[in-house]
N, C-alpha and C positions, 0 to 999 in steps of 0.2 A: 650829187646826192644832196637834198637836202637836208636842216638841219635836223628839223625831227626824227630823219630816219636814221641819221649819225647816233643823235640820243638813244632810239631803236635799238640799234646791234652795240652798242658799246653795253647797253643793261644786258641785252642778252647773252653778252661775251660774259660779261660778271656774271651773270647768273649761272652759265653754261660752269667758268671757274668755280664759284662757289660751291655748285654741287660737286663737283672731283675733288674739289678739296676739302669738303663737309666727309664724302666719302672716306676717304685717308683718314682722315682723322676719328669720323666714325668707328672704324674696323681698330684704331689704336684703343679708341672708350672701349670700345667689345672686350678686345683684350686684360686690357685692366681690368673692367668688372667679371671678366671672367677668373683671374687672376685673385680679384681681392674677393669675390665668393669663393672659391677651393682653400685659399687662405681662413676666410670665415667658418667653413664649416671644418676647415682643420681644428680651430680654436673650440669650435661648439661642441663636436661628437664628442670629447672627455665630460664637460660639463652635461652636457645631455644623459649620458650614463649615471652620473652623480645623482642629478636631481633623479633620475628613474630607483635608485635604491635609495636615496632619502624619501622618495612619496610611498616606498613600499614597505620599508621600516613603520612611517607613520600610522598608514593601513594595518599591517602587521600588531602595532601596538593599540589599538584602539579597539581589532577585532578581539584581541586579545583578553578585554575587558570583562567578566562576568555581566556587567550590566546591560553591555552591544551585544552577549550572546543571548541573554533575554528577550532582547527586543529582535533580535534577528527568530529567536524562537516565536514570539508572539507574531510576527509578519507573515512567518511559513504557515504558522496553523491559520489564522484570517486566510490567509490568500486561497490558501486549502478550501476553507470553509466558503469564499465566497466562490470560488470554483464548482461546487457542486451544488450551493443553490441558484447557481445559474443552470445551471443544469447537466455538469458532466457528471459522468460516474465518478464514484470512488477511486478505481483505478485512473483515471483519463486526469482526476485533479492530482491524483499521488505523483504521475510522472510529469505533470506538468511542474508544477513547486518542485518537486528533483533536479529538473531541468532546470526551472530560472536558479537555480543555486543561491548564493547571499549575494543581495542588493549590492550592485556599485565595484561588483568583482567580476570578471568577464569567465563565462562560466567554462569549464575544460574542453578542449578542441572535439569534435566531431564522435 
């Protein structure tokens, strides 16, 4: 054999090595990151609950406001109002505004 094709199969012995052993190794990274995400979102789901009742508290207190329910009254009648000079009926803008319910609140299921 000559020498180049010595250089040849000795790269591709390595390389052939390097992927089984990138493999092994690979599947141990898997592991781990599968590991320290279950870990992570152990950590998270309490805090995630938290900040869900602190954003809803805040919400809570602001609707709470005379002044937010003002301006949530004045948006319902506009919306109203621009609903039927666009042309729905009376009825058609009423259940419409019912429908959207107050801005930035997700309106009650189905």
């Amino acid at each position: 054999m000559t020498p180049c094709r010595h250089l040849w199969f000795a790269a591709l012995a390595v390389a052939t090595l390097s992927t089984s052993i990138n493999a092994g190794a690979q599947s141990d990274v898997t592991e781990r990151q599968q590991r320290y995400l279950e870990h992570s979102m152990d950590m998270l789901t309490p805090m995630s609950g938290q900040t869900n009742r602190i954003a809803m508290e805040v919400q809570l207190e602001v609707l709470s406001k005379p002044e937010t329910a003002q301006k949530l009254a004045a948006f319902a009648h506009n919306y109203y109002q621009a609903l039927v000079k666009t042309g729905f009926t009376d009825d058609q803008a009423l259940q419409i505004v019912v429908r959207a319910g107050i801005p930035l609140v997700p309106p009650p299921g189905p």
